[in-house]
N, C-alpha and C positions, 0 to 999 in steps of 0.2 A: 399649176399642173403638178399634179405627183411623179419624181422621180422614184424609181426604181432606187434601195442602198446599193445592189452589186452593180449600179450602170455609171455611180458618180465617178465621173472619169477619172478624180484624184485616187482612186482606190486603187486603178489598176498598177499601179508601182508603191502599193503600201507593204509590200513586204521588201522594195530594196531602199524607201526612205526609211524604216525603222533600221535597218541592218546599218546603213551607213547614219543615222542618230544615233543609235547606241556606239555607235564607234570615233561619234563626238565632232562628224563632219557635215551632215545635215543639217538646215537650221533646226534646233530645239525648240523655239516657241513657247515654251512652259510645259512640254511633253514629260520632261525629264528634269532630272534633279540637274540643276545647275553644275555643282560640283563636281559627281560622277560623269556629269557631260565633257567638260572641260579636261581632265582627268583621265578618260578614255580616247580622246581626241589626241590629248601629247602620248600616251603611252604605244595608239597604234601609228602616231607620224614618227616618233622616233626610232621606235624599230623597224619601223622601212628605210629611214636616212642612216642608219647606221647602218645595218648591212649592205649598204650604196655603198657608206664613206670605208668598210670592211673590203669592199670589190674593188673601189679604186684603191687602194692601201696595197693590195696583194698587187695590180696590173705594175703597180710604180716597182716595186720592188723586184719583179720580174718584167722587165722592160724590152728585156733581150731575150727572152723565152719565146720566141713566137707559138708553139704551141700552147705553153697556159694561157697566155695572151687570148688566144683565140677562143680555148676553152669556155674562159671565164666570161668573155664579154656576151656570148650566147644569151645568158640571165642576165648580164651588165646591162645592155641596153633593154631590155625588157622592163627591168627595174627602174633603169631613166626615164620610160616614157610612162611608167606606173607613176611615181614622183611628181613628173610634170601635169599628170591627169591628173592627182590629186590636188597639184598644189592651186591650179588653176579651179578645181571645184571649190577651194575652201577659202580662196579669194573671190569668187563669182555666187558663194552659195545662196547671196541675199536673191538671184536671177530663180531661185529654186521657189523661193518664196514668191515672184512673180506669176511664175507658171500657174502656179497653185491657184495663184489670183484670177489668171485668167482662165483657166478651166471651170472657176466658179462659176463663170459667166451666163444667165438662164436664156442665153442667147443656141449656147450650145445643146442646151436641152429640149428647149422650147419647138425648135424646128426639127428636135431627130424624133421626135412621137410616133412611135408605130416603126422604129429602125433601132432598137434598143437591140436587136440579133446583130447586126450588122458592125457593131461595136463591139459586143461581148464578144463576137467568132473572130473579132481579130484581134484582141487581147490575150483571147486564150490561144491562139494561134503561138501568142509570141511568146507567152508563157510557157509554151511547149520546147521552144527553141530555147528558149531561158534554161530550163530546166537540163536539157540535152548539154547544153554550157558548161555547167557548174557542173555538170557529173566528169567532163570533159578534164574540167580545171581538177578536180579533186581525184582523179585518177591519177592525172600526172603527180601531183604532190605525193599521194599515196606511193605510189611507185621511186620516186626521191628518197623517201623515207626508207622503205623497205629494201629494196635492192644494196645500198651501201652496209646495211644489219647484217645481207647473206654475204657479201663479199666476206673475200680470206682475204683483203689490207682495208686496213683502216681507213676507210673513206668517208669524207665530209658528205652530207648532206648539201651543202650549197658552198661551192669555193670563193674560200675570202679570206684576209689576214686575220693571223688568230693572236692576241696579244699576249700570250702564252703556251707554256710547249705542254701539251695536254697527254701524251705518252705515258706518262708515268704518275698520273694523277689523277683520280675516277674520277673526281667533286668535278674537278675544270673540265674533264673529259666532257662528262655530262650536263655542265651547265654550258659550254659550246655548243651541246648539240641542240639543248632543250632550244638558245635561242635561235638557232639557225631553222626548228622547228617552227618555233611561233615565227621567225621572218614569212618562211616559206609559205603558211596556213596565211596571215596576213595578208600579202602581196594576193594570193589567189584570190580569199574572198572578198575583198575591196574593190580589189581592181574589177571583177569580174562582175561585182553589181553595180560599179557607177557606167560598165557598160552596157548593162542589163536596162540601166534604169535611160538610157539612151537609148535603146534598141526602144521601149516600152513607150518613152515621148514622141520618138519617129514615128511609130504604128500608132498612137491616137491623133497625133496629125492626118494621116492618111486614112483613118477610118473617120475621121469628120468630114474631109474630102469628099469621100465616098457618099457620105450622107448630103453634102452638099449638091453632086451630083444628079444623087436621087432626088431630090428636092425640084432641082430646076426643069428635070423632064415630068414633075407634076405638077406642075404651076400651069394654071389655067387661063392662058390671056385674055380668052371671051367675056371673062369676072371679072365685077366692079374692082373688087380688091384684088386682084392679078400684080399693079402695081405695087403695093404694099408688102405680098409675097417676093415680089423680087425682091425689093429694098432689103428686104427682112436678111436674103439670102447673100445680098452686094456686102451686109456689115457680118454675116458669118462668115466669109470670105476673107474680109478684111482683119477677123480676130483670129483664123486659122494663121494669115501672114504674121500677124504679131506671134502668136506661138510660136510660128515656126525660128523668125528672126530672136528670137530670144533664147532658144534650144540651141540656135549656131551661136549664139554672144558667147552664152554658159562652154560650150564643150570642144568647137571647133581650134580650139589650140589643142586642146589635147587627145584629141580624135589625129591632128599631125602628123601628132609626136609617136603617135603609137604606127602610125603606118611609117612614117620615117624608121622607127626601130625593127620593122618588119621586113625593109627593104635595105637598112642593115644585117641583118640576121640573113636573108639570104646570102648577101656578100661574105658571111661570114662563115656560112654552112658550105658553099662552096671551095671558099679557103682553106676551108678543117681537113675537107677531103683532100686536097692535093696534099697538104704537108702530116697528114698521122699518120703514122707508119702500122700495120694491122699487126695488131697480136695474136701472140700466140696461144690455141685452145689447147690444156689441158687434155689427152684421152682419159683419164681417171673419169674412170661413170660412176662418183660421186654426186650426190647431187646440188652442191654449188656449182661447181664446173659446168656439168649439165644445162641451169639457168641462165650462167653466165652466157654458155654457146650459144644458148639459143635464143639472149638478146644481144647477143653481137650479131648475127643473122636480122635482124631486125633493126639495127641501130645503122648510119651509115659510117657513122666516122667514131673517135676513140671518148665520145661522155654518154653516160646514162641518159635514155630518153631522148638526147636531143633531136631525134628524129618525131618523135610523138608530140616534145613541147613544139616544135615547130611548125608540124601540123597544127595546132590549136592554136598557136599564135596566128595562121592564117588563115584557120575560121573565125578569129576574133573579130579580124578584117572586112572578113567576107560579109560577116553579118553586117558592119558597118554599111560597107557597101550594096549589100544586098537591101536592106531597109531603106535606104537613099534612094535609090534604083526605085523601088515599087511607090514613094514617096513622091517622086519624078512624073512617072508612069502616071501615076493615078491623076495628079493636076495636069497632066497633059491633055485629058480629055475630058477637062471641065466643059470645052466650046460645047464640044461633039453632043454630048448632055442638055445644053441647048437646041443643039440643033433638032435635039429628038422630039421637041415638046411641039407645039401648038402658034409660036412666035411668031407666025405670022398671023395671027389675029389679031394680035393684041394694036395698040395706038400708035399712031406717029412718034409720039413725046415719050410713047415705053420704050418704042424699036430703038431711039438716038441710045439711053439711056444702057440697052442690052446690045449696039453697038461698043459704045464705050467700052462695057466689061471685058466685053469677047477683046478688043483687043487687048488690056490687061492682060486676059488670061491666057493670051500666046506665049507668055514668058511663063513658065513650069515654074513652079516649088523648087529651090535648088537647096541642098543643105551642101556648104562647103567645108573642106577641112582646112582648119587655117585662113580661111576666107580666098582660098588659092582655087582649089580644083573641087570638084565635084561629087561627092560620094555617089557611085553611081558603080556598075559593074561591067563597063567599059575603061572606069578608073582603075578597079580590083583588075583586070586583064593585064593592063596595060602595063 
């Protein structure tokens, strides 16, 4: 059978496996020079672990500060659970290569004939949400960037111990900022597509589902081959569960670690507010002051944005959970799909056999985080 090039399912996250292979975390395969693989992979793990080991450097040395304390670990934990998603992808990426493997499968293709919409509309679905993502992330950073340029004090880009005193020194001035620049661009785009590219595995699971679904309310049991369509459809079942259990092998530590840091970050954004004490606006209707007003009116407590990164840190979430949810949702009503079709015509030896499944299929698709709780958005609530 001819496959459709834009239906082969490995496609639909070919732009976050190239982003994170040139960045030397992807398996390469022979895609890329060796070299410049290996090469790009240390240059962008080491500027994310050093502006870790930068944040805890400053926390230590201000131990007794509870406010910088608090300031700082806003991005401190954010950046831990970036760390620990990466470091877990780049220990597990040979499972990347799995995937791949079994997406090839002309299992999956074979029985979606005449549902090749039903695939595309939910890729470009999430593609849409992707997209919404990354403007999301790239705003914030933009706004990092810019807002410490309009300040009247000197302010860093991302707080962390500086191994020199940059005051009186343009070269160091600006080679601290440049890196704390590239940390910042880094953390965003990395992080933001290995959970893009999660968001992307969750939704072709559940658009196979979906075709699987369809499949079993068109199965003809009055047809000689009725049984053989099932069969067909018991082992697309069975390669949707291997997916799926390989997508939690790959990510579920650090899908955790990111909600862990999110339910830090509230603990934390609540603490900021009791202890900052509100400053004072400038009347001069200049216009830094002006900006400054009127993102203090917008900010809750005394750092740049942390009210917008906050927001986005729990859409990050959301989306986790929200793809779970629908992930849930849709194997939930694999039976139902059955129950729509024709199954009782079919044979004694079929009925035992679509006994059996239905009960399988009581138990839902679960993706868990940590192998603990359930990405699901009665988790996201809770």
């Amino acid at each position: 059978m001819e496959i459709p090039l834009s239906y082969d399912l490995r496609n639909a996250f070919d732009t976050e496996r190239k982003i994170l292979m040139y960045c030397g975390f992807y398996p390469n395969e022979g895609r890329m020079n060796k070299f410049f693989y290996y090469l790009s992979g240390f240059y962008h793990f080491s500027i994310s672990v050093l502006i870790q080991l930068s944040m805890t450097v400053l926390i230590a040395l201000y131990i007794t500060s509870l406010s910088t304390i608090a300031e700082v670990l806003l991005f401190f934990m954010t950046q831990a659970a970036f760390l620990s998603k990466l470091f877990m992808f780049i220990i597990k990426k040979d499972r990347l290569s799995k995937m791949e493997e079994i997406l090839s499968n002309p299992i999956f293709y074979k029985l979606s004939n005449g549902n090749f919409d039903t695939v595309t509309n939910y890729i470009a679905s999430t593609k849409t949400f992707a997209v919404c993502f990354r403007i999301s992330c790239f705003l914030v950073c933009a706004m990092n960037v810019i807002l410490p340029l309009l300040s009247s004090k000197d302010q860093a880009m991302l707080l962390g111990w500086e191994p020199w005193e940059v005051a009186d020194d343009a070269f160091k001035y600006y080679l601290n900022r440049i890196f704390q620049l590239k940390a910042l661009f880094v953390s965003a785009y990395v992080n933001s597509t290995i959970d893009v590219l999660v968001y992307m595995l969750i939704t072709i699971a559940t658009a196979l589902i979906e075709i699987l679904k369809i499949n079993l309310v068109k199965i003809q049991y009055d047809e000689e081959n009725a049984k053989k369509q099932f069969n067909e459809n018991v082992f697309l079942h069975y390669e949707i569960l291997r997916f799926v259990s390989v997508i939690e092998d790959t990510f579920s530590i650090g899908i955790l670690s990111q909600i862990f840091a999110s339910v830090l970050v509230i603990c934390f954004t609540g603490f900021q507010m009791i202890i900052v004490s509100i400053i004072d606006i400038n009347s001069e209707l200049k216009l830094i002051y002006l900006i400054r007003s009127l993102m203090f009116l917008l900010k809750v407590y005394n750092s740049y944005l942390s009210l917008i990164y906050f927001m986005c840190m729990m859409c990050q979430v959301a989306l986790y959970c929200w793809f779970g949810h629908y992930l849930i949702a849709s194997s939930d009503a694999i039976i139902e799909s059955i129950y729509m079709s024709n199954w009782y015509e079919s044979d004694l030896s079929l009925r035992r056999s679509i006994l059996i499944f239905m009960e399988r299929c009581k138990k839902p698709i679960i993706l868990k985080a940590g192998y603990l709780f359930p990405l699901s958005l009665e988790t996201f609530t809770s």
